[in-house]
C-alpha positions, 0 to 999 in steps of 0.5 A: 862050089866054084874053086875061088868059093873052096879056096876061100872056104879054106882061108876062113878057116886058117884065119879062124883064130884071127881077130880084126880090129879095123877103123879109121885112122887116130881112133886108137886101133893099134894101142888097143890091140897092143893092151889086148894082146899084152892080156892074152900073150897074142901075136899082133899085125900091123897093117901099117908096118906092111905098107911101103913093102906092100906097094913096092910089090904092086908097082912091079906088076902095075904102073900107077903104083910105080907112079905113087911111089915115084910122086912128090908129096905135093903130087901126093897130098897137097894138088889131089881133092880128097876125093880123089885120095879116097878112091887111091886109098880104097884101090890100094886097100883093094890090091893089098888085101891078098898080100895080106891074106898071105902075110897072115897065113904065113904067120904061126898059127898059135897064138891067136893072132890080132890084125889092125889097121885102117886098111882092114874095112867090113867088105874086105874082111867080112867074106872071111868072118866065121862069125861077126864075133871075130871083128870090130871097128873103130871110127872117131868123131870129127872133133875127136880126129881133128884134136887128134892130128893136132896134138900129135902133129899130124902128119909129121910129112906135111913140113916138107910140102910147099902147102902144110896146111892143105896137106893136112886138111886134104888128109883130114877130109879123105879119112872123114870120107873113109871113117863114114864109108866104114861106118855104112859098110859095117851098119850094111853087114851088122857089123860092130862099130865104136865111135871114138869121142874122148868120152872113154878112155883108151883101156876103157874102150880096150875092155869094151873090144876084149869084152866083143871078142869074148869066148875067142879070148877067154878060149885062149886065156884057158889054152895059156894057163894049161901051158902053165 
C-alpha cells in the first residue's frame, strides 16, 4: 500500500461520522441539511461559506486564481461560454477539496457532522464513502432551476454587469452542465440521486435523505438520548 493509499485510509475513517449532501445548485442542499440537522443536533458545513477563503489561499500559490479574484464580473460571468465556466467550476472544485478535507478534520468529531455543497461531486468524495449509505445528491430538473433563480432573483450580482441577462443565462447554462455531470458520475459509481422537480416539498425531500442515511442517524439519535 502506497503512503497516499494509507493516508487516505486514514481520512475515510476520521470522516466516517460524515454525511455528504451534494447536488447542483437551487436544489434544496442546504435547507435540507439544515432540517436534518435540526432533528439530530448535527454540525452542519457549509461548502459555500468557505469559498472566497478557499480561493484567497489557492491564489497564493497559483496565478489564474489571483487572476479570478482580480476579474470583473463582466471577465467573470458575461464574455466566458458557459463551457468554459464548467471547466473553471470543476478545476477549483478540484483544488478545493483538500482544503476541505482539512476543514472537516479540523472539526470536532462529535456530533455527527453534515457537509453540503455543490462543489462536493461523486468523484470527490466517493474515494472516501466507507459505504454508499454516507452520501446523496440532489440535481434539479431544467424547469425547476429556472423557476428558481427566477423567483429568487438570481443571481443578485447580475445588475452590476454590463449584460444582466447573459450573466444570468451563462450561469444557468454552466450549472445545466454540472447538475448532468453530477448525474452521470453518481449513476457511473451507484450512487443516490434526487431530482428535484417541485413535486415534493422541501421537508418531504428532507425525510427522503434522513430516510438514506438511516442507521448513521438513528445511531446518533441513541447517542443523544443516552446524554439525556
Amino acid at each position: 500500500m502506497t503512503t497516499d493509499e494509507i493516508n487516505r485510509e486514514e481520512v475515510r475513517q476520521v470522516l466516517s461520522q460524515v454525511l455528504w449532501i451534494g447536488g447542483a445548485t437551487d436544489s434544496g442542499k442546504t435547507t435540507v441539511a439544515k432540517i436534518i440537522a435540526e432533528r439530530y443536533g448535527l454540525q452542519v458545513y457549509h461548502y459555500d461559506r468557505h469559498d472566497l477563503p478557499h480561493h484567497e489561499r489557492l491564489a497564493q500559490t497559483n496565478d489564474e486564481y489571483r487572476l479570478w479574484l482580480s476579474a470583473s464580473l463582466d471577465e467573470r460571468w458575461v464574455y466566458p461560454a458557459p463551457e468554459h465556466l464548467l471547466e473553471e467550476l470543476l478545476r477549483s472544485f478540484q483544488d478545493r477539496f483538500p482544503l476541505v478535507i482539512e476543514d472537516l478534520l479540523a472539526l470536532p468529531r462529535h456530533p455527527m457532522l453534515i457537509a453540503e455543497g455543490f462543489g462536493l461531486t461523486p468523484d470527490l468524495v466517493a474515494p472516501l464513502l466507507s459505504n454508499a449509505q454516507l452520501a446523496i445528491w440532489l440535481v434539479p430538473t431544467v424547469d425547476f432551476k429556472w423557476a428558481s433563480m427566477i423567483r429568487r432573483d438570481k443571481p443578485a450580482w447580475r445588475s452590476e454587469t454590463s449584460n444582466p441577462e447573459r450573466a444570468r443565462r451563462n450561469l444557468f447554462e454552466r450549472d445545466l452542465m454540472l447538475a448532468q455531470l453530477i448525474r452521470t458520475q453518481a449513476r457511473m459509481r451507484d450512487l443516490t440521486i434526487i431530482e428535484i422537480d417541485g413535486s415534493r416539498s422541501t421537508d418531504e425531500v428532507a425525510s427522503f435523505v434522513e430516510h438514506h442515511f438511516g442507521t448513521r442517524l438513528t445511531k446518533q439519535q441513541t447517542q443523544l438520548e443516552g446524554r439525556e
